[in-house]
TORKOL-4160 file (C-alpha; in steps of 0.2 Angstrom, whole numbers, padded with zeros to 4 digits, m for minus):
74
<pt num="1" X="m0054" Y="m0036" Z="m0110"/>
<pt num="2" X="m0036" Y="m0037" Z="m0119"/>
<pt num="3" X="m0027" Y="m0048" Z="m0108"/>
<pt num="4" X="m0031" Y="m0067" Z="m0113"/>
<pt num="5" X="m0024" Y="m0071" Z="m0093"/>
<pt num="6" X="m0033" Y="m0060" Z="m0086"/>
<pt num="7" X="m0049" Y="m0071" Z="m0084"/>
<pt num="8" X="m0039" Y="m0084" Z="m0077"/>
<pt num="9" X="m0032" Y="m0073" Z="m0064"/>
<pt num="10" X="m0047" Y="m0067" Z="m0059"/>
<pt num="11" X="m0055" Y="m0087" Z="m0056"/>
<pt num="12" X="m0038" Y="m0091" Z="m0048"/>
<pt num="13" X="m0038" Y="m0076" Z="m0036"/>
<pt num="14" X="m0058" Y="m0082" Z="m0033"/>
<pt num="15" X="m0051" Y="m0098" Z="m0028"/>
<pt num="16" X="m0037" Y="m0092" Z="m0017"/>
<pt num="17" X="m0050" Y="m0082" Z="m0010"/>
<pt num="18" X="m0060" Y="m0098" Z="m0005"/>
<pt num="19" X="m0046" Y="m0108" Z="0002"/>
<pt num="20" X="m0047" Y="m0120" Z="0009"/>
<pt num="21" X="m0066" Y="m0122" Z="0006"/>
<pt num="22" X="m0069" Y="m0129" Z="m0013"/>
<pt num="23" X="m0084" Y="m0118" Z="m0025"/>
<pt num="24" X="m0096" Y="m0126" Z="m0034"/>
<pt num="25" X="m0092" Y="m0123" Z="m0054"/>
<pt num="26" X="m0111" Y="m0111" Z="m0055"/>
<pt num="27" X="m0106" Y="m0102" Z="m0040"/>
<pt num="28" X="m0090" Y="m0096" Z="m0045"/>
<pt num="29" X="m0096" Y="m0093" Z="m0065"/>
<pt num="30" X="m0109" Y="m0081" Z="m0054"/>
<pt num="31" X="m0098" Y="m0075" Z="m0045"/>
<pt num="32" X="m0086" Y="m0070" Z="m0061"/>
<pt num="33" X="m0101" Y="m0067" Z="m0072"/>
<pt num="34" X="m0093" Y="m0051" Z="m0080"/>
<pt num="35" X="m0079" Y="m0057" Z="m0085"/>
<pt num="36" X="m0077" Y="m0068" Z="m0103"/>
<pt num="37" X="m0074" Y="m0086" Z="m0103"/>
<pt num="38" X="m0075" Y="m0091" Z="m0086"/>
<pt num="39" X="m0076" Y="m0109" Z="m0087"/>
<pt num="40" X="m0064" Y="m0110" Z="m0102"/>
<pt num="41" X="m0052" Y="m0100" Z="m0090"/>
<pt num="42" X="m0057" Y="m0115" Z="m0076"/>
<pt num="43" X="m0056" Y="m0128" Z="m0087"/>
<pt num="44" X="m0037" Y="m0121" Z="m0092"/>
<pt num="45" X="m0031" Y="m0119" Z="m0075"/>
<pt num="46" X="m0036" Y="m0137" Z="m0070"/>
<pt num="47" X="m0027" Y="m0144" Z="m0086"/>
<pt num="48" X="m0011" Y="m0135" Z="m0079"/>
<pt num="49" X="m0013" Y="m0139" Z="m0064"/>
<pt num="50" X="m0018" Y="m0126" Z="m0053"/>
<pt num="51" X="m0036" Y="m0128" Z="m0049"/>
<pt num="52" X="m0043" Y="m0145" Z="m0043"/>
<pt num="53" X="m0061" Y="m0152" Z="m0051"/>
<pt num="54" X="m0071" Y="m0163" Z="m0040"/>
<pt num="55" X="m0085" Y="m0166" Z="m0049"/>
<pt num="56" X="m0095" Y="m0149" Z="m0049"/>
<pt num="57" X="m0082" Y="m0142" Z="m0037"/>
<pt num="58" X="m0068" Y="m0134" Z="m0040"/>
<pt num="59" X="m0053" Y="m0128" Z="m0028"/>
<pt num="60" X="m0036" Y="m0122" Z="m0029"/>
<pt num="61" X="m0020" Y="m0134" Z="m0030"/>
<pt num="62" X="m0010" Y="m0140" Z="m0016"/>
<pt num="63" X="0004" Y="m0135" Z="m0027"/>
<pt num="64" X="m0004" Y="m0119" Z="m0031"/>
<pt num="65" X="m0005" Y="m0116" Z="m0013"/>
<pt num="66" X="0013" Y="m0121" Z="m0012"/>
<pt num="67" X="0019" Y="m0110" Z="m0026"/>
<pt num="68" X="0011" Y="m0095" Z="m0015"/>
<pt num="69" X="0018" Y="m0098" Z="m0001"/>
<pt num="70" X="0035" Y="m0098" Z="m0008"/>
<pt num="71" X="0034" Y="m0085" Z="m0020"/>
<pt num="72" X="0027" Y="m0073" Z="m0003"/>
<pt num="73" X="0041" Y="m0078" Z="0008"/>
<pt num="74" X="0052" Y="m0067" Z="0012"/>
C-alpha cells in the first residue's frame, strides 16, 4: 500500500459505518486485518480528533460526524 492515509481512511470509513454504535478495538483490527497498521492508523485518528476511545471501544467523533454532514450538504 503506497498511501500512508489510506489505513486511516479505511478505520475511519469502518467507523462511520458503525455510527452510532461504538467497536471494540479487536473487532475493528479483525475487521481491517488486511490492511497495515491498523491500530497505529486508530491510535492517530483519536490523537486528531476524529475517533473517540473508551476504553476498548472506539467510535467516531461528534465533530467528525459534524464535519460530514457539512462537507455532504448541499
Amino acid at each position: 500500500m503506497t498511501d500512508p492515509n489510506a489505513t486511516q481512511r479505511a478505520v475511519l470509513g469502518a467507523l462511520f459505518r458503525a455510527h452510532p454504535r461504538m467497536l471494540g478495538i479487536d473487532e475493528l483490527a479483525d475487521e481491517l486485518s488486511g490492511l497495515p497498521r491498523v491500530r497505529e492508523a486508530l491510535r492517530v485518528l483519536v490523537d486528531d480528533g476524529l475517533a473517540t476511545q473508551l476504553g476498548e471501544l472506539v467510535g467516531v467523533s461528534r465533530a467528525a460526524v459534524r464535519f460530514q454532514a457539512l462537507s455532504t450538504a448541499s
